[in-house]
LUMFI-791488 format. One line per 10 residues: their letters; for each residue x, y, z of N, C-alpha, C. Coordinates in steps of 0.02 Angstrom, whole numbers. Layout:
! residues N
a> X Y Z X Y Z X Y Z  ... $
! end
This chain:
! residues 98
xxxxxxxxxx> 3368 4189 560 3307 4224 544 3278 4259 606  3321 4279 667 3284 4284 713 3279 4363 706  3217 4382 744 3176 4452 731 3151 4477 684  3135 4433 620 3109 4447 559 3026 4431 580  3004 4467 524 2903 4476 539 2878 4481 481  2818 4456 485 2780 4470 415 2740 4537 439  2721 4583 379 2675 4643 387 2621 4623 294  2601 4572 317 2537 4561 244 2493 4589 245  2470 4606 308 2406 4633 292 2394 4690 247  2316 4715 263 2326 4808 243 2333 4855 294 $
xxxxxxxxxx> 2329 4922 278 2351 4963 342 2277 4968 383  2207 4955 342 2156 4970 377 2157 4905 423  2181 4844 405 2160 4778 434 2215 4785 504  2277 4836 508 2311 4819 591 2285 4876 625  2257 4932 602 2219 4970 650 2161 4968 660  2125 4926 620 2053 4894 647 2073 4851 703  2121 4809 687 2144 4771 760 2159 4814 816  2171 4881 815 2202 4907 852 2164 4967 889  2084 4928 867 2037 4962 890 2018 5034 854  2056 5063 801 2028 5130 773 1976 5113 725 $
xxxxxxxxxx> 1959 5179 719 1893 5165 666 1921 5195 592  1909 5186 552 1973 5188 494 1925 5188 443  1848 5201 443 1772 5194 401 1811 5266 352  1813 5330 395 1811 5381 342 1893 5403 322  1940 5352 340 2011 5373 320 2035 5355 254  2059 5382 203 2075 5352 159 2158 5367 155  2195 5305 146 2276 5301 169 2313 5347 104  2367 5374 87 2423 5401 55 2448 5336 28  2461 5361 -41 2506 5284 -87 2447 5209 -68  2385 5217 -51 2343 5162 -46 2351 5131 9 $
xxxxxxxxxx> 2301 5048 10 2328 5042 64 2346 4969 82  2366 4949 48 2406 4880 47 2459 4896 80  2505 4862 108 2579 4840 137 2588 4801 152  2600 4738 87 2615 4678 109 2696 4661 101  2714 4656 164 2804 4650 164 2789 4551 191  2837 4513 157 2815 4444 199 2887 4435 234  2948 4457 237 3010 4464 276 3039 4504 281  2999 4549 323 3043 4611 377 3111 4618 406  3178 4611 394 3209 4599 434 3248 4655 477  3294 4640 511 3330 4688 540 3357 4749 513 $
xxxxxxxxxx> 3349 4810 543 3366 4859 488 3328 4899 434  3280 4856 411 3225 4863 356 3179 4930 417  3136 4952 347 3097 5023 391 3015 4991 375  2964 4963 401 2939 4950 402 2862 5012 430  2802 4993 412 2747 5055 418 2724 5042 488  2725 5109 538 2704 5073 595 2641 5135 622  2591 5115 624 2529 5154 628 2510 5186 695  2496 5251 718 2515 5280 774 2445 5313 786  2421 5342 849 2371 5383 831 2427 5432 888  2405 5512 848 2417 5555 873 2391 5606 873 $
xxxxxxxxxx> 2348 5635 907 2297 5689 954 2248 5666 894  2245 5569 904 2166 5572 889 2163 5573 793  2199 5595 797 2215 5553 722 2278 5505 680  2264 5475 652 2302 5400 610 2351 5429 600  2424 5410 602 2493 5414 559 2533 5380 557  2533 5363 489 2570 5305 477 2644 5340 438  2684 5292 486 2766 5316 488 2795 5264 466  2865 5250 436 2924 5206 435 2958 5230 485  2963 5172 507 3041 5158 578 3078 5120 552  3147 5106 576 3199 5050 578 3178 5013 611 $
xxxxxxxxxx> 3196 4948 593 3159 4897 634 3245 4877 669  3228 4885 731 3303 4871 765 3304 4942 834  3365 4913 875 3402 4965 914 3447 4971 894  3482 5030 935 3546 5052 938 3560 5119 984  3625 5080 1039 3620 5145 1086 3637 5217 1047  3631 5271 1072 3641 5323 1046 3707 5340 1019  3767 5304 1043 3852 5298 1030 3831 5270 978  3794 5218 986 3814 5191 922 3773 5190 841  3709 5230 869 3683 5282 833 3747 5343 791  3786 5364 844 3833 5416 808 3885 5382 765 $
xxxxxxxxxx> 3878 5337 782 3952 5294 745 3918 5262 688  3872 5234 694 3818 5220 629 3842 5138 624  3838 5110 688 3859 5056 693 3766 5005 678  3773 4955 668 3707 4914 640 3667 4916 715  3585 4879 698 3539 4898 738 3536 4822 778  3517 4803 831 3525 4751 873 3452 4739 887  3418 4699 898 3351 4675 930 3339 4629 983  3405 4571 991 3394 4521 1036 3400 4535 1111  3373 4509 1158 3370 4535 1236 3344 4474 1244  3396 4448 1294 3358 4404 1358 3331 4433 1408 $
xxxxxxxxxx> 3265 4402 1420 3220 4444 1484 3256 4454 1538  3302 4418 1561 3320 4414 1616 3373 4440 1609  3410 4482 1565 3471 4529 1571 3442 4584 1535  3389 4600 1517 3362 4655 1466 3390 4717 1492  3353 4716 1558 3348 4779 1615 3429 4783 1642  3460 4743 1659 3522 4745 1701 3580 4741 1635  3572 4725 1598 3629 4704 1541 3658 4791 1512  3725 4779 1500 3744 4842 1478 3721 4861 1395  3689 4823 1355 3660 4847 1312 3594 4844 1316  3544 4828 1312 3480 4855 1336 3455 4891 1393 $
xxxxxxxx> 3499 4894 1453 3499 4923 1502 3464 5002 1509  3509 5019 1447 3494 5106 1433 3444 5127 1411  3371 5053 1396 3311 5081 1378 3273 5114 1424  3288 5058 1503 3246 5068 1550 3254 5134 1603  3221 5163 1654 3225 5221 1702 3267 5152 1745  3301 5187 1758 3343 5160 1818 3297 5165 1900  3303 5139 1950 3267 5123 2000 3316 5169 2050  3269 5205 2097 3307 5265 2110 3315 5243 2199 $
! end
């Protein structure tokens, strides 16, 4: 079960957490989204502000380097902290140190 999440809430209740003010927004398709096992792969609602206003998007919940983006190979999530940065698969998130 590892990297799975609950998303119960509503969409006003994680961007009230998230500090927006959400009084005069009213959401598209309502505004419940209660998912209780997210897992890998699954596209889940992830709430953004952009130039100052709300948008709420589906993402994949997961990585995948860009190869393997083209190859359409499955999405990965796990990283040890301590190989995240140096490891040849998570490696390619970070700016390299010049």
């Amino acid at each position: 079960m590892c990297g799975r999440f609950e998303q119960s809430e509503t969409r006003r209740y994680y961007a009230n957490a998230l500090g927006v003010d959400t009084s005069e927004h009213s959401w598209e398709y309502g505004d419940h989204i209660a998912h209780y096992n997210i897992a890998l792969g699954l596209c889940p609602w992830m709430i953004t502000l952009n130039n100052g206003e709300i948008e709420l998007i589906g993402m994949t919940w997961g990585y995948r380097t860009p190869q393997e983006a083209a190859d359409k190979k499955k999405t990965w999530i796990c990283a040890r902290i301590e190989k995240a940065k140096t490891g040849r698969y998570f490696g390619t998130c970070f700016v390299k140190d010049e």
